[in-house]
Chimera marker file (.cmm) of the C-alpha trace (Angstrom):
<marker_set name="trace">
<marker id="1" x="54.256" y="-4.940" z="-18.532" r="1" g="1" b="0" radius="0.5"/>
<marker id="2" x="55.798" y="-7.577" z="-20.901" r="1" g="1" b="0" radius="0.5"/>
<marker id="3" x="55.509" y="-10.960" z="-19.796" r="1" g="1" b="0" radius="0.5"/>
<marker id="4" x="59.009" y="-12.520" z="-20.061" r="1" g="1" b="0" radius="0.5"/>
<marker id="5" x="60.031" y="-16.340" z="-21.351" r="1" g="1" b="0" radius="0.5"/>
<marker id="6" x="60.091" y="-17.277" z="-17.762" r="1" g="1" b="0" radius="0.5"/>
<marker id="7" x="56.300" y="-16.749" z="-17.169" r="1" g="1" b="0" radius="0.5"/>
<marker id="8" x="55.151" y="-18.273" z="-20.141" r="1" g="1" b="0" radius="0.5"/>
<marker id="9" x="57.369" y="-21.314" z="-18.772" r="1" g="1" b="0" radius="0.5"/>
<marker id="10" x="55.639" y="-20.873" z="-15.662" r="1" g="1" b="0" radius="0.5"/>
<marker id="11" x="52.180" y="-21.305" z="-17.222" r="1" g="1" b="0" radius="0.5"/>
<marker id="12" x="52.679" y="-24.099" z="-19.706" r="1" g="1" b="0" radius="0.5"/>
<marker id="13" x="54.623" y="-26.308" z="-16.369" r="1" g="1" b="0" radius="0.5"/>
<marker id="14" x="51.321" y="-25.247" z="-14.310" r="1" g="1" b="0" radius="0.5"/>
<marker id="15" x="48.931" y="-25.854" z="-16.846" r="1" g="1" b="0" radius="0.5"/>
<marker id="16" x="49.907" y="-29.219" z="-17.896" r="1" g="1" b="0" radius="0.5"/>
<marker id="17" x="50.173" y="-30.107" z="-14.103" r="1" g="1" b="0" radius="0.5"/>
<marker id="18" x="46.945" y="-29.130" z="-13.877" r="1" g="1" b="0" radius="0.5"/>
<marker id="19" x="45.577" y="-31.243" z="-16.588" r="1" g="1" b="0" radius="0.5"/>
<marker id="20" x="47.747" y="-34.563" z="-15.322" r="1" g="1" b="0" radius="0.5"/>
<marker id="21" x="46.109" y="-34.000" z="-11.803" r="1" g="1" b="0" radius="0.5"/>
<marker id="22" x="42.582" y="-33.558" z="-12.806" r="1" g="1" b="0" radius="0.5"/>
<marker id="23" x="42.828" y="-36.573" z="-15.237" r="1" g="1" b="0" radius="0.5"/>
<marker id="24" x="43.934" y="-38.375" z="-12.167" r="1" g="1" b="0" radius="0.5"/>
<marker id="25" x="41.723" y="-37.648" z="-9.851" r="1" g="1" b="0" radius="0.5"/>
<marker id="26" x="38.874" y="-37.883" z="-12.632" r="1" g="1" b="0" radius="0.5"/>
<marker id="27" x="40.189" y="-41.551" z="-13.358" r="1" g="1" b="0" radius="0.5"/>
<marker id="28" x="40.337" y="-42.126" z="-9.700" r="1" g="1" b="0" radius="0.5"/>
<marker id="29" x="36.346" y="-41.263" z="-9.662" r="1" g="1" b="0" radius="0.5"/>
<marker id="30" x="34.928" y="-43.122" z="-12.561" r="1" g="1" b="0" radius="0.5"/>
<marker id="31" x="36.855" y="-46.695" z="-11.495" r="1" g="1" b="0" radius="0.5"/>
<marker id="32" x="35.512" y="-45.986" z="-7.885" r="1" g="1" b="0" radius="0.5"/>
<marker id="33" x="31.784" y="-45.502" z="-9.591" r="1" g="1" b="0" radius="0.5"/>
<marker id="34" x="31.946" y="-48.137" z="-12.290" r="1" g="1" b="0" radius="0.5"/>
<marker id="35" x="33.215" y="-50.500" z="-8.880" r="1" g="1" b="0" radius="0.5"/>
<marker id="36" x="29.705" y="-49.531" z="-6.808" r="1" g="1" b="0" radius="0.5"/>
<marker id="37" x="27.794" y="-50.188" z="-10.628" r="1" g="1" b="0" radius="0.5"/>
<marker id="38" x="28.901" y="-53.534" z="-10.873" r="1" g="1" b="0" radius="0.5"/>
<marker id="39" x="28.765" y="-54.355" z="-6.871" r="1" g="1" b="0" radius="0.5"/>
<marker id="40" x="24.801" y="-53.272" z="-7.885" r="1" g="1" b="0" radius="0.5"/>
<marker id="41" x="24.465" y="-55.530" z="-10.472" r="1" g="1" b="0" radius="0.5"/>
<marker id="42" x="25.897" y="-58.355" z="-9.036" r="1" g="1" b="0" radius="0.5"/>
<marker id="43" x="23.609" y="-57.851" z="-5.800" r="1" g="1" b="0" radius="0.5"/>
<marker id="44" x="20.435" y="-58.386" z="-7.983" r="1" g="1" b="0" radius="0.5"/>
<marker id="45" x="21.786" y="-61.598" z="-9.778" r="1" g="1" b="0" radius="0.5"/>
<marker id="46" x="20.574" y="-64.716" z="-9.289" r="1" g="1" b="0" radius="0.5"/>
<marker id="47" x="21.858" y="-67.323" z="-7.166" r="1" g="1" b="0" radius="0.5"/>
<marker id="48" x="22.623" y="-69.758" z="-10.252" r="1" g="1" b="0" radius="0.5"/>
<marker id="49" x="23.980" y="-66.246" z="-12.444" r="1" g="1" b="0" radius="0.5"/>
<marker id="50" x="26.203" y="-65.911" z="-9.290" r="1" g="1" b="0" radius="0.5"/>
<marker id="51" x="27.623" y="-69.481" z="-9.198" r="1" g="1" b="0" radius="0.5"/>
<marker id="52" x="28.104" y="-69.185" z="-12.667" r="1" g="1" b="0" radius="0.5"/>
<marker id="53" x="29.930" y="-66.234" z="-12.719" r="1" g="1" b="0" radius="0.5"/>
<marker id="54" x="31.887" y="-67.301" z="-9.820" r="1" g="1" b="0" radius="0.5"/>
<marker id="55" x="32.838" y="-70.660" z="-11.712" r="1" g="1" b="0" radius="0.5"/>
<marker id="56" x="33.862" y="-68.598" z="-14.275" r="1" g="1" b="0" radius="0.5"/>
<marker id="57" x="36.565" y="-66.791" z="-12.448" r="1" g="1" b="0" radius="0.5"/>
<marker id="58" x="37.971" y="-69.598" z="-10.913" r="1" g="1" b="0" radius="0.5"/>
<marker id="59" x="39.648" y="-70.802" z="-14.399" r="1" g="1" b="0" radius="0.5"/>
<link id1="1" id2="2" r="1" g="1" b="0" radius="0.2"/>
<link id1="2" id2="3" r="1" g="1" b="0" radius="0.2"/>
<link id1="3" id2="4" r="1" g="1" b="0" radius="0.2"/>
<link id1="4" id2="5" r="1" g="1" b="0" radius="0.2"/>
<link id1="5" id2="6" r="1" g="1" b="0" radius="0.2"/>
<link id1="6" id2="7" r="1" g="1" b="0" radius="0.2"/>
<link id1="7" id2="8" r="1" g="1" b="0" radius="0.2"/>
<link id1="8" id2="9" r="1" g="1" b="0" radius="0.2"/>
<link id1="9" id2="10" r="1" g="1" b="0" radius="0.2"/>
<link id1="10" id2="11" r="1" g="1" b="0" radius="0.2"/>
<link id1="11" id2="12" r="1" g="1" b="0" radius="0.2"/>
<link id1="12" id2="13" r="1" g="1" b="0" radius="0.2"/>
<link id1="13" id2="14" r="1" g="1" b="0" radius="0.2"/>
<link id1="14" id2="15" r="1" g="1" b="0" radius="0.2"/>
<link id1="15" id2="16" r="1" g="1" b="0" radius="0.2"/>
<link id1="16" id2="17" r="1" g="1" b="0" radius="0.2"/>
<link id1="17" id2="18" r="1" g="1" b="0" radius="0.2"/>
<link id1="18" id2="19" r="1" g="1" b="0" radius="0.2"/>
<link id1="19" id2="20" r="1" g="1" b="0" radius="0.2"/>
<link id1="20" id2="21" r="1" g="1" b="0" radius="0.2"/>
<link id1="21" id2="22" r="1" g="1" b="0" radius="0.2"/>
<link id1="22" id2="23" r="1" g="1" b="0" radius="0.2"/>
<link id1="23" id2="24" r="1" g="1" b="0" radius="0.2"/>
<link id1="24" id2="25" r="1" g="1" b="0" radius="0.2"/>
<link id1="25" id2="26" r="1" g="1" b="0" radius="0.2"/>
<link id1="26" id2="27" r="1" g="1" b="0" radius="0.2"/>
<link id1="27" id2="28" r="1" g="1" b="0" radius="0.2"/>
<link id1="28" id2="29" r="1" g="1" b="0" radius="0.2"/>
<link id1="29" id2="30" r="1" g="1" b="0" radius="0.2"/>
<link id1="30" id2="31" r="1" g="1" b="0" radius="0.2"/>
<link id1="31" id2="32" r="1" g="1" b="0" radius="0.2"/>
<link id1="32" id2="33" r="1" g="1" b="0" radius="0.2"/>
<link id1="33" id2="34" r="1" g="1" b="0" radius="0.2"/>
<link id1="34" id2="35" r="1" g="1" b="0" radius="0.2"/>
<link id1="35" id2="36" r="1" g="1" b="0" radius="0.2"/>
<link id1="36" id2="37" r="1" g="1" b="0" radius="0.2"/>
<link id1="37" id2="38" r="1" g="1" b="0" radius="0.2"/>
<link id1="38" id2="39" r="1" g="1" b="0" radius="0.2"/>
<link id1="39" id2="40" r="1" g="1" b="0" radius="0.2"/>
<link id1="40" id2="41" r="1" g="1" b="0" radius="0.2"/>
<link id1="41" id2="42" r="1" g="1" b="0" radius="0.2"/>
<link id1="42" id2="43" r="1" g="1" b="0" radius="0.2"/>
<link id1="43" id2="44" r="1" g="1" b="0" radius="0.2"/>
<link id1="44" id2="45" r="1" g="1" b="0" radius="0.2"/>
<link id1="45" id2="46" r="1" g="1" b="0" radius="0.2"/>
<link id1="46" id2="47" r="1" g="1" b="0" radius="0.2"/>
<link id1="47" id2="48" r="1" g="1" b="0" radius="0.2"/>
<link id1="48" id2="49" r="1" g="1" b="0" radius="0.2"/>
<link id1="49" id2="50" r="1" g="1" b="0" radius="0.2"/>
<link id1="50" id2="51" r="1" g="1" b="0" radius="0.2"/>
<link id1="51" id2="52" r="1" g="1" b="0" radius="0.2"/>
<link id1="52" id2="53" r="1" g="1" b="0" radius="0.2"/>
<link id1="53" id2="54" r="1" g="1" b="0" radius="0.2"/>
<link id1="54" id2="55" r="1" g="1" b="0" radius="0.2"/>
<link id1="55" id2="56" r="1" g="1" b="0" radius="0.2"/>
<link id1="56" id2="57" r="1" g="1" b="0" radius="0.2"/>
<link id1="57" id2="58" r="1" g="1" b="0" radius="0.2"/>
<link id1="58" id2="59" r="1" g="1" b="0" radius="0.2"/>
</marker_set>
């Protein structure tokens, strides 16, 4: 059984989707857990570190 042009189309177009969609969904994942890291850190800040950082981002 030969595997024609066609199929070795096939497999590039579905591997490549493949890769797009996991690097997507991967990218998805690490913004959603660097998000919760820096909620954390900012929770154990002091009040002053948090007026200062809030100053900050008001400019």
């Amino acid at each position: 059984m030969e595997i024609g042009i066609i199929g070795i189309v096939i497999a590039v177009v579905s591997g490549l989707a493949s890769f797009a969609l996991g690097r997507w969904l991967s990218g998805r994942r690490r913004q959603k857990k660097a998000q919760q890291a820096r909620a954390a850190a900012e929770a154990g800040q002091s009040r002053q570190v948090r007026r200062a950082r809030e100053r900050r981002q008001k400019r």
